[in-house]
ZAMI-815355 format. One record per residue (C-alpha): residue in one letter; x, y, z. Coordinates in steps of 0.001 Angstrom, whole numbers, plus 500000, padded with zeros to 6 digits. Each point is the difference from the previous one (the first is absolute). Layout:
aXYZ
...
% end
This chain:
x930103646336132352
x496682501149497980
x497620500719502315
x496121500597499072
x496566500266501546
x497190499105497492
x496632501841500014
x498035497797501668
x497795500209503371
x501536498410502600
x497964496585501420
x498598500046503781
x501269497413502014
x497730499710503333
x502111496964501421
x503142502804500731
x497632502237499498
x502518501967497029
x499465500742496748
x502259498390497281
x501529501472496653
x502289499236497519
x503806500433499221
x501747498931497053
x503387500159500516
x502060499230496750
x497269498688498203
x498862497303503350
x497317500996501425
x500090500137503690
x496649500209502710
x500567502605502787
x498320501303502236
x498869502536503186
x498614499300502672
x496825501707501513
x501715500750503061
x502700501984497742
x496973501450497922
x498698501567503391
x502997500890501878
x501742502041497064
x497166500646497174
x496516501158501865
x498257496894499062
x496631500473502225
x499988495791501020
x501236496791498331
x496804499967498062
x500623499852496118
x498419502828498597
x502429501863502747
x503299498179499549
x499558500627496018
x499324503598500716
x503214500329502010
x502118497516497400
x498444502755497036
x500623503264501717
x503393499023500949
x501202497217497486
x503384501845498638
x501252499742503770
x499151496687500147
x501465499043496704
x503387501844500853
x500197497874503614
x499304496949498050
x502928500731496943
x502473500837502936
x499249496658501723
x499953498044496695
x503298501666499467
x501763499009503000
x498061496622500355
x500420498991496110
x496812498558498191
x497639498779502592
x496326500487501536
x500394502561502545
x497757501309502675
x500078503258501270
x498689500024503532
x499522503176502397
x503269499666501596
x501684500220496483
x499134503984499510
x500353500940503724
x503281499346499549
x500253501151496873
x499005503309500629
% end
């Protein structure tokens, strides 16, 4: 499965409030996504504010991206979510 993350500034969504970002997984390309909850329980966002959630999704985006390939592995291609509970158990 070829995984990959493209360049691109993940969009705010205030309804979860998360941010969303791209996957393409063998060449489909797949909206994720983390929620702030996750963003400020495991990556120092400051609040659910935007300007804070992308400042916690930058600083911290290669964990993020690894959590979302090992999902995407085990779930096949499809949108996934990571929420808080995800990397507490995780870690």
């Amino acid at each position: 499965m070829k995984i990959s993350f493209p360049p691109e500034t993940p969009a705010y969504c205030e309804a979860g409030p998360a941010l969303a970002f791209a996957a393409v997984v063998n060449d489909i390309r797949l909206e994720c996504s983390i929620t702030a909850e996750a963003l400020e329980d495991h990556f120092g966002a400051a609040s659910i504010g935007k300007e804070d959630l992308q400042h916690a999704f930058d600083a911290h985006n290669h964990t993020i991206h690894v959590a979302t390939r090992r999902l995407l592995t085990e779930l096949g291609a499809m949108p996934v979510v990571l929420h808080s509970s995800y990397f507490r158990f995780a870690e």
